[in-house]
DOTOR-534952 format. One line per 4 residues: their letters; for each residue y, z, x of N, C-alpha, C. Coordinates in steps of 0.02 Angstrom, whole numbers, m for minus. Example, Ala and Ser with C-alpha at 12.3 -4.5 7.8 and 13.67 -1.06 7.14 Angstrom:
AS	m284 390 660 m225 390 615 m165 390 660 | m112 354 642 m53 357 684 2 394 645 $
! end
This chain:
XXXX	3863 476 461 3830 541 461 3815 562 532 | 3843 614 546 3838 653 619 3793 700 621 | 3744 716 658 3713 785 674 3724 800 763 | 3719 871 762 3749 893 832 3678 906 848 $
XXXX	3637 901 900 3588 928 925 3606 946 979 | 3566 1025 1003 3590 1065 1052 3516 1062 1097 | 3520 1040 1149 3459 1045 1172 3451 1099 1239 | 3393 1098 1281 3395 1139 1369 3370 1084 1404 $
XXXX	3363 1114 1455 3349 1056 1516 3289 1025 1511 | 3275 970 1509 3236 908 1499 3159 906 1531 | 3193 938 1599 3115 940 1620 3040 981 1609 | 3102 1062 1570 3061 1102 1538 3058 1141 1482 $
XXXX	3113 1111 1441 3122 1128 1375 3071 1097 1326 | 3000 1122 1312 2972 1117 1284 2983 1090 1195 | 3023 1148 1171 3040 1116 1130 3112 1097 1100 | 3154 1095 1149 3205 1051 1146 3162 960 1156 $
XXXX	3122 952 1153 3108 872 1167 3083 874 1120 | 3044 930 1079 3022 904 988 3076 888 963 | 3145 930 971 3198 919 924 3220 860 942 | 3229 832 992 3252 768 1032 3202 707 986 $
XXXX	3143 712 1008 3074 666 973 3121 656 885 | 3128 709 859 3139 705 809 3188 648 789 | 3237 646 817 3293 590 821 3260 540 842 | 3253 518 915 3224 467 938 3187 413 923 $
XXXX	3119 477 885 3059 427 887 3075 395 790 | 3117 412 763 3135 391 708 3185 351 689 | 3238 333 728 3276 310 745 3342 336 697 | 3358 402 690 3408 453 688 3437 452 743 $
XXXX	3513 457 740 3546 469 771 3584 526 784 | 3586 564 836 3630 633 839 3683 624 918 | 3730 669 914 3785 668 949 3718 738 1001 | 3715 721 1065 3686 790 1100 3723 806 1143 $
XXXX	3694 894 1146 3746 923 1194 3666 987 1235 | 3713 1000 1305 3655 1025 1336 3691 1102 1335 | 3634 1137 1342 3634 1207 1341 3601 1226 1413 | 3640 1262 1448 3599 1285 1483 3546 1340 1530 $
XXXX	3482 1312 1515 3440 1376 1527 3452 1410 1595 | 3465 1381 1634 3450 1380 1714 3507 1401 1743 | 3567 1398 1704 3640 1393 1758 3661 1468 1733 | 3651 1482 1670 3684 1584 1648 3721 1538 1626 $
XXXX	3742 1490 1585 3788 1460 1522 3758 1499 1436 | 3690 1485 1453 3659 1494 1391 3709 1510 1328 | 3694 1568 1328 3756 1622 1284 3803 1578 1260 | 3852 1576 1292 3894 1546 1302 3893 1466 1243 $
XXXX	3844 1433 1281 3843 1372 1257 3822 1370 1191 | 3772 1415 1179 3748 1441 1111 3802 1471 1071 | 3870 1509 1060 3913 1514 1030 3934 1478 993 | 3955 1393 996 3972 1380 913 3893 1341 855 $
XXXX	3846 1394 868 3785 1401 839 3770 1436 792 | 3799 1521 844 3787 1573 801 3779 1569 729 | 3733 1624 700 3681 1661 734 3619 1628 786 | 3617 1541 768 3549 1514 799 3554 1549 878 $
XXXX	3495 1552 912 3510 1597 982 3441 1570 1011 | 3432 1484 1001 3376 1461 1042 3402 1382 1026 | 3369 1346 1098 3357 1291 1087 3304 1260 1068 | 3289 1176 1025 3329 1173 992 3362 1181 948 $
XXXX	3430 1178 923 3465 1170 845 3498 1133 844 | 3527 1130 771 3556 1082 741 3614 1080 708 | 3660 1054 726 3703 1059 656 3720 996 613 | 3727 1024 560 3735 950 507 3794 931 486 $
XXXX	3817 880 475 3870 829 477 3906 896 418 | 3880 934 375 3918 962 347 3951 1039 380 | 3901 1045 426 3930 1103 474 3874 1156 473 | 3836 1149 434 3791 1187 430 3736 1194 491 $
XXXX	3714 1243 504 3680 1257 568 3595 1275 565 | 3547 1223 579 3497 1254 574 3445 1264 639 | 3426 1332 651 3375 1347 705 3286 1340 690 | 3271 1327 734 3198 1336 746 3180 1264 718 $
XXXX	3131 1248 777 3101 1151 775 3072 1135 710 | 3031 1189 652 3023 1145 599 3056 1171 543 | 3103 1209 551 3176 1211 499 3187 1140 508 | 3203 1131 562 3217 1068 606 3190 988 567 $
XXXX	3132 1002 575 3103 937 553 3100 932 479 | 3085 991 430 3076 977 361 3143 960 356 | 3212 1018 376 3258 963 342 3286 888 336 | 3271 861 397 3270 774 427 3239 754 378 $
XXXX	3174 769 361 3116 743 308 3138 739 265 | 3195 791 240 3189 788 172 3254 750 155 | 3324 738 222 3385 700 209 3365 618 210 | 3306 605 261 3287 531 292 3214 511 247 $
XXXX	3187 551 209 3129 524 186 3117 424 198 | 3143 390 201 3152 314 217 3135 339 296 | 3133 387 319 3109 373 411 3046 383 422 | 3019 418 352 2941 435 379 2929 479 419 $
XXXX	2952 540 436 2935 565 479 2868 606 477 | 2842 624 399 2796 663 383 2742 595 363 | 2682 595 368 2631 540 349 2648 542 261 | 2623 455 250 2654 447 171 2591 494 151 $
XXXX	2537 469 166 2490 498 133 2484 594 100 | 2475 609 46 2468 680 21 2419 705 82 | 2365 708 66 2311 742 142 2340 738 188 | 2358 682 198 2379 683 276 2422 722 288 $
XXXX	2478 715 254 2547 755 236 2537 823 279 | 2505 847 231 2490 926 210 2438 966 284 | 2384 913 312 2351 931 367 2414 911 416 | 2453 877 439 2509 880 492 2553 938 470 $
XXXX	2578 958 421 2599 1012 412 2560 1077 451 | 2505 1083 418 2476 1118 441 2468 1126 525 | 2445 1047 564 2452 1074 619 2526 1091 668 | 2556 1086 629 2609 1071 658 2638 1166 665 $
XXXX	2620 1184 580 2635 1267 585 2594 1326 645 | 2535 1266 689 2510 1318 701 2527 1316 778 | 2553 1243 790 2567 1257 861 2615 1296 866 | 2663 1297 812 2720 1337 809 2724 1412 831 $
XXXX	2663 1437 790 2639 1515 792 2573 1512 851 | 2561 1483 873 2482 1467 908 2499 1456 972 | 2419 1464 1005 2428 1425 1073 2465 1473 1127 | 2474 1545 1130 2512 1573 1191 2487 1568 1243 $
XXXX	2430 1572 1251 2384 1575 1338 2427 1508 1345 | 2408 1477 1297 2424 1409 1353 2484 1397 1373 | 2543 1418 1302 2609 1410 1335 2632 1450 1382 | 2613 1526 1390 2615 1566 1441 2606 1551 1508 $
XXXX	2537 1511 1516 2491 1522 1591 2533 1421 1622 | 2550 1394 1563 2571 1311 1582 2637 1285 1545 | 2698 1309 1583 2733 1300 1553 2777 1240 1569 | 2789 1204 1509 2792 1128 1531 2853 1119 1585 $
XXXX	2813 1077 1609 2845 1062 1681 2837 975 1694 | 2897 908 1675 2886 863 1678 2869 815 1744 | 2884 831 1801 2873 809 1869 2830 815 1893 | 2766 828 1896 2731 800 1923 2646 840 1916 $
XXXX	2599 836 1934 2545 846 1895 2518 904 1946 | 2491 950 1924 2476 1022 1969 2401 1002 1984 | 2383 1015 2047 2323 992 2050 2274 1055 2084 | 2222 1066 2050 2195 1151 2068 2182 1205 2023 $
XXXX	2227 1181 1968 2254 1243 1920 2182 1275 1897 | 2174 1333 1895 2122 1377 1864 2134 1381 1801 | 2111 1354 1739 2145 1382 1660 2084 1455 1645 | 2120 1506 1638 2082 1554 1607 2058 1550 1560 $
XXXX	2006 1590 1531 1956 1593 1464 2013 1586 1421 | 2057 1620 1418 2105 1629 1356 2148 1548 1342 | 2165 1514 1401 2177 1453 1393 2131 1396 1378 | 2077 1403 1407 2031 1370 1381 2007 1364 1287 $
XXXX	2007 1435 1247 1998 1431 1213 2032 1400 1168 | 2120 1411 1185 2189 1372 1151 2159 1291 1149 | 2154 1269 1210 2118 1207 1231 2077 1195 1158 | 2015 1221 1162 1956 1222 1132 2000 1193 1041 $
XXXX	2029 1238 1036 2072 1255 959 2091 1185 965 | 2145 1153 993 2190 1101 992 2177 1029 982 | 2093 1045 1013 2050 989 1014 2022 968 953 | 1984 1042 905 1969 1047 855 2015 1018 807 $
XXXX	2095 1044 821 2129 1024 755 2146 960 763 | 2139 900 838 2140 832 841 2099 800 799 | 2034 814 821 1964 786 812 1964 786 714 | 1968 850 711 2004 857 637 2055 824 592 $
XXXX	2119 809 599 2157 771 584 2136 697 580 | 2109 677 629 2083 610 649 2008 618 582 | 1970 663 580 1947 645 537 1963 636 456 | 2015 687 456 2048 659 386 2076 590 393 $
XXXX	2126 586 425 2144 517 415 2114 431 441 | 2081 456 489 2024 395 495 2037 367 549 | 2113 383 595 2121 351 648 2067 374 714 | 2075 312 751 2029 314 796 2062 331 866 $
XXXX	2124 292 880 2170 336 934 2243 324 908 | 2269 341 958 2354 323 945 2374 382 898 | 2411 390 862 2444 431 820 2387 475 773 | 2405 536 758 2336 577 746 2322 542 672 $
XXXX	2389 524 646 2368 496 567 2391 425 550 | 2371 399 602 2385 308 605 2457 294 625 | 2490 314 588 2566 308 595 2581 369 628 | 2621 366 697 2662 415 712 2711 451 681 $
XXXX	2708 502 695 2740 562 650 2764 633 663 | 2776 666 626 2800 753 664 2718 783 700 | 2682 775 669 2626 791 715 2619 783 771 | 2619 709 801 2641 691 872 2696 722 892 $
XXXX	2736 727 875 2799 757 898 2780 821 918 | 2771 868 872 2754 922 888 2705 950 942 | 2662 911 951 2602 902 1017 2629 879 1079 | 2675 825 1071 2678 809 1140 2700 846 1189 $
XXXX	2746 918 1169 2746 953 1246 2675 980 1277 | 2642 967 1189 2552 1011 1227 2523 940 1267 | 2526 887 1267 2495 845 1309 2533 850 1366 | 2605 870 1385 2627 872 1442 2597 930 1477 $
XXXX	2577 993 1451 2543 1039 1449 2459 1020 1497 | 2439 983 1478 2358 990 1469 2388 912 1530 | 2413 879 1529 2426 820 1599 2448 848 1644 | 2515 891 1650 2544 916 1698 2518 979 1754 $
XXXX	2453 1005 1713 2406 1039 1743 2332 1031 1726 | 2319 953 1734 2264 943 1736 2202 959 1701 | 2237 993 1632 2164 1044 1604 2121 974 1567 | 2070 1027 1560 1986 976 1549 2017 973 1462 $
XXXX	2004 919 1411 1990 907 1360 1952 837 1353 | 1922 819 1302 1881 764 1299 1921 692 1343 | 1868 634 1331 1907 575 1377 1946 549 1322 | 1935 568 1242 1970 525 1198 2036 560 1203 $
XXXX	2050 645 1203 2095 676 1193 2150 659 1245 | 2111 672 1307 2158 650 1360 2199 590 1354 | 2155 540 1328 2188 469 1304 2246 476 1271 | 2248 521 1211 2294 540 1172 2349 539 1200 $
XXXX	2328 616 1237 2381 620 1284 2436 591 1323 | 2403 520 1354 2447 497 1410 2465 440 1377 | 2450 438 1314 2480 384 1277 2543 417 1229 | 2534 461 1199 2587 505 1193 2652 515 1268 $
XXXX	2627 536 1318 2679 519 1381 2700 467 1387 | 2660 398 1378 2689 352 1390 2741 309 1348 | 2750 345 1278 2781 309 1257 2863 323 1273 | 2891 244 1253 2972 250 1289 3010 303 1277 $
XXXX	3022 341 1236 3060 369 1227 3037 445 1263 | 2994 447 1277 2952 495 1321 2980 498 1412 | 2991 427 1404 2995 404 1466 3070 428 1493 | 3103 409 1418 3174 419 1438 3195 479 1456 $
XXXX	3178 520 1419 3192 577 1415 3163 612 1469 | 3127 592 1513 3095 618 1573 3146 607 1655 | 3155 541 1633 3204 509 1684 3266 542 1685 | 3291 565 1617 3362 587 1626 3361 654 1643 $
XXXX	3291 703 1619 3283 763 1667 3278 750 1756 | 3259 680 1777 3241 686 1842 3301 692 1873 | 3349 675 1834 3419 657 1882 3438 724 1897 | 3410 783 1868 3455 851 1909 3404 886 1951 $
XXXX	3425 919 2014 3387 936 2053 3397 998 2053 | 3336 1062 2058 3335 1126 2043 3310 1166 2095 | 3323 1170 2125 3329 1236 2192 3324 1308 2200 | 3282 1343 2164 3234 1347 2172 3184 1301 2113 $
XXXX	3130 1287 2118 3108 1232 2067 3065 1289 1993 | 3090 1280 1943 3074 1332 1910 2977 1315 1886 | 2967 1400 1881 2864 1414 1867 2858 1380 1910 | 2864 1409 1979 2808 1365 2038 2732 1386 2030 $
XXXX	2705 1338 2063 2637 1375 2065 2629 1339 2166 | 2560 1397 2171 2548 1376 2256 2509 1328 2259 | 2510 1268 2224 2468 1197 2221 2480 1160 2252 | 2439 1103 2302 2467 1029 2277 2475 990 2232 $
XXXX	2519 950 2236 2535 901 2176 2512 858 2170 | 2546 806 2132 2505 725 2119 2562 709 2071 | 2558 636 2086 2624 594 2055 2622 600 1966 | 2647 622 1926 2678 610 1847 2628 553 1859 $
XXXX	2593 554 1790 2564 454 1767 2623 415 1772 | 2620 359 1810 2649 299 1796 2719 310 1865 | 2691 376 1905 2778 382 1940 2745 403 1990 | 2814 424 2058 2815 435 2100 2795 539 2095 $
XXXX	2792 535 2135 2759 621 2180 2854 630 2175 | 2883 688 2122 2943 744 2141 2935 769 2196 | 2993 785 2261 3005 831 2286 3035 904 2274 | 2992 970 2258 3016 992 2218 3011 1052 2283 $
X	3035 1024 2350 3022 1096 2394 3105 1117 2404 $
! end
């Protein structure tokens, strides 16, 4: 069984790395191919997709083509059910669903004003009221989840899942520019970064170098957790 995943560039394709997570952290396998945001391929590369006209998508071993990250994930769920990708539990189920629909539709200050950027950590950043409040929300629906399901850290519902998945470009988000959330959340966070397949997928964005470096901001930096300080002048 083949699936084609179409992804963008690594270091800031937000959610080309959910669709990626999706394979990865489950241990699905897909044939990938890069699209690219940065070079004027896009179009182009997006053609044997059509109509899909974003990264990521998918196509399925039968040819069939599906867009948008949780088209994306329910159908995996529902071919791999043996991968778990949704928590076994009913509550649980249904609250990762839930948060998962809202980062989907949710959250613009933040994706607007911090747009994920894997190299290296912005140090200075001002988050406006309007980001702050996204903040405020994200925390709520952690703290929340965690109280349905009882976990104390690590995965929001004991077992890792599309929930994590779906969050982790927001922890690259809230690390990569330093924003304030609790000391447990933050934890979340860089434990979510740290895991391997996080890692990988970071490294193989490092290998291309981008000239001008895309969403600069006039900051200093600070090294990625666990890495060296990018040269990104």
């Amino acid at each position: 069984m083949t699936y084609d995943l179409y992804i963008g560039d690594r270091l800031f394709s937000s959610w080309s790395l959910r669709g990626w997570l999706m394979f990865e952290s489950f241990g699905l396998s897909a044939s990938v191919h890069h699209v690219g945001l940065y070079s004027g391929t896009m179009a182009r590369d997006m053609e044997p997709l059509a109509p899909a006209r974003l990264v990521p998508a998918l196509r399925l071993p039968s040819g069939t083509v599906v867009g948008e990250s949780l088209a994306m994930a329910e159908t995996l769920a529902e071919r791999h059910p043996e991968a778990g990708l949704w928590p076994a539990d009913a509550e649980h189920r249904a609250t990762a669903r839930w948060l998962c629909a809202e980062m989907v539709s949710g959250f613009m200050a933040l994706r607007g004003a911090c747009p994920m950027q894997l190299a290296h950590v912005w140090r200075g950043f001002e988050a406006s009221d309007a980001v702050r409040t996204d903040l405020s929300r994200i925390e709520t629906l952690w703290n929340h989840a965690r109280k349905v399901s009882g976990a104390v850290d690590g995965p929001l519902f004991g077992r890792f899942s599309l929930a994590d998945v779906f969050y982790t470009p927001v922890a690259a988000r809230i690390i990569g520019y330093d924003l304030t959330v609790s000391a447990e959340n933050r934890a979340y966070c860089l434990w979510l970064l740290a895991r391997p397949e996080v890692q990988a997928w970071r490294a193989e964005g490092l290998k291309i170098t981008y000239d001008p470096f895309p969403y600069p901001q006039a900051l200093p930096v600070d090294p990625w957790p666990g890495s060296g300080t990018v040269n990104t002048s």
